[in-house]
N, C-alpha and C positions, 0 to 999 in steps of 0.2 A: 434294561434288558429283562426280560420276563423269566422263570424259573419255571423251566420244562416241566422238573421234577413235580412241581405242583401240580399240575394238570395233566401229566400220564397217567396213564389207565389200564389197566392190566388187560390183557392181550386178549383172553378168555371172555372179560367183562364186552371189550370194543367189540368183539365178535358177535357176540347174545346182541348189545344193544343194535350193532348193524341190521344184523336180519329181523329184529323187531320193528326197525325202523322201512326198512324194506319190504315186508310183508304187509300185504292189505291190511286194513283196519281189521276186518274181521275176524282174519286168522290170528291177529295180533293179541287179540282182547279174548280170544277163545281158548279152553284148556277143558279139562275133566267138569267143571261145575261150572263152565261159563259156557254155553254155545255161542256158535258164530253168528252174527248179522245173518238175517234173513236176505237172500238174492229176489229181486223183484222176477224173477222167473221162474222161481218158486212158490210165487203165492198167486191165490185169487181172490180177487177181492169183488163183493159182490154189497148194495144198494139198491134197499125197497122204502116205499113210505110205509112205516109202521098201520094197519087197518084200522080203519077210526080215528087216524090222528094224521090228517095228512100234511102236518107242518113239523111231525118227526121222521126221522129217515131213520131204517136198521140197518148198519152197514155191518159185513163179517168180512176177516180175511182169515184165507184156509192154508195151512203150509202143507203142500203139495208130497214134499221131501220127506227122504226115509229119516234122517235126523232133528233132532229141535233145531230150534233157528229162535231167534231175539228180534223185534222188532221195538218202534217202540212203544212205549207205555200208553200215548194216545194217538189217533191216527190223524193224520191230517187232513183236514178237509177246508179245500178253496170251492169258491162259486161263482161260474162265469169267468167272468173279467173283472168284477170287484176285487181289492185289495184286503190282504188279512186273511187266516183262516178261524174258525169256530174255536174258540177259547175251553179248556180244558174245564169239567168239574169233575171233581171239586179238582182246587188250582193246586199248584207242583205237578204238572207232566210229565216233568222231566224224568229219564231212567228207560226203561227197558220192558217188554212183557214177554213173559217165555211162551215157543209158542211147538209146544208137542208135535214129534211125526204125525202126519196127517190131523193133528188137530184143525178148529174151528174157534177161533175169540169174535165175541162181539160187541157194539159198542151204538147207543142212539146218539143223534145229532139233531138238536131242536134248533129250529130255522129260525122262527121267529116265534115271540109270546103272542102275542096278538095279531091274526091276518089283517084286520080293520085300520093297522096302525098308518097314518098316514105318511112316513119314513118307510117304509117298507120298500126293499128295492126288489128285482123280479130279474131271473136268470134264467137261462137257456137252459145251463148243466151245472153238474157239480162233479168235482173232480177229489176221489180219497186216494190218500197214499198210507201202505201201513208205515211206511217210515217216512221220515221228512228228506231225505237223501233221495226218494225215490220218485218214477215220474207220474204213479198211481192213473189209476182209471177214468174215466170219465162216463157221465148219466147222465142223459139226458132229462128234462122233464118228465115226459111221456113214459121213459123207462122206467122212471123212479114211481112214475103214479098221483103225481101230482099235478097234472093240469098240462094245460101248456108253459106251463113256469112254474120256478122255485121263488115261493116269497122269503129275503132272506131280511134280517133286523137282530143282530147284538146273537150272534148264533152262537150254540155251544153244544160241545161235544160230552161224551162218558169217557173214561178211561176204557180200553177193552177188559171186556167181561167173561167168566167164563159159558156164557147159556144170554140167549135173547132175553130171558124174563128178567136176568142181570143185569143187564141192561136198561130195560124197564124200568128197573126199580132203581136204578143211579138219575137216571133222569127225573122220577117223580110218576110213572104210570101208572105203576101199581099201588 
């Protein structure tokens, strides 16, 4: 027979952890120096090919809200119907990026190194999300500025940045 005593839990303690456990993630992980998840109805997220470079895309997501909000640290980006999104540089993505009332973060996405490459596959749209939880946007070619297709091959993303040229310069532009 098991020892109750062992495993009771003070009444106060059961209560905190219930409604943490209960409460959405967001408000869970949220306090004075944590903000909450970003709600995807909160944000916009917006997708252009960089000028001159039309196999980098600048993507920004803007938080809409009177308060910060957390999304995360790199944004996600699928393409088409291919498998996989654009791998973070530099790598550790993992974690958070605070994202100011009505601020703007931005972040390039290099498609592929070489258009000439004979691996190169080609896509309709590409689809960013600021959070991986979330169902993010979709861009067409056309919208993005890139032709009627996205050439994509071993793609990779910036962490969000806080200014385009930040961006830029994570990627290698500047």
């Amino acid at each position: 027979m098991r020892n109750r005593a062992a495993i009771a839990v003070p009444a106060a303690s059961a209560a905190v952890a219930a409604l943490l456990l209960s409460a959405p993630q967001s408000q869970a992980a949220a306090g004075p120096d944590r903000p909450a998840r970003c709600t995807e109805k909160a944000l916009t997220l917006r997708a252009k090919a960089v000028p001159g470079h039309p196999t980098v895309l600048r993507v920004s997501v803007t938080n809409r809200g009177t308060r910060a909000c957390v999304v995360d640290r790199v944004p996600t980006v699928t393409f088409g119907n291919l498998d996989g999104a654009a791998l973070p540089v530099p790598e550790g993505g993992t974690g958070t990026y605070r994202l100011a009332a009505r601020g703007t973060a931005y972040a390039d996405v290099r498609t592929i190194v070489n258009p000439r490459d004979p691996e190169a596959r080609r896509v309709d749209a590409v689809t960013v999300a600021a959070s991986a939880a979330h169902w993010g946007r979709s861009f067409t070619a056309a919208r993005l500025g890139t032709g009627r297709r996205v050439l994509v091959w071993e793609p990779v993303t910036t962490w969000w940045q806080r200014s385009a040229a930040a961006a830029d310069r994570a990627i290698g532009l500047s």
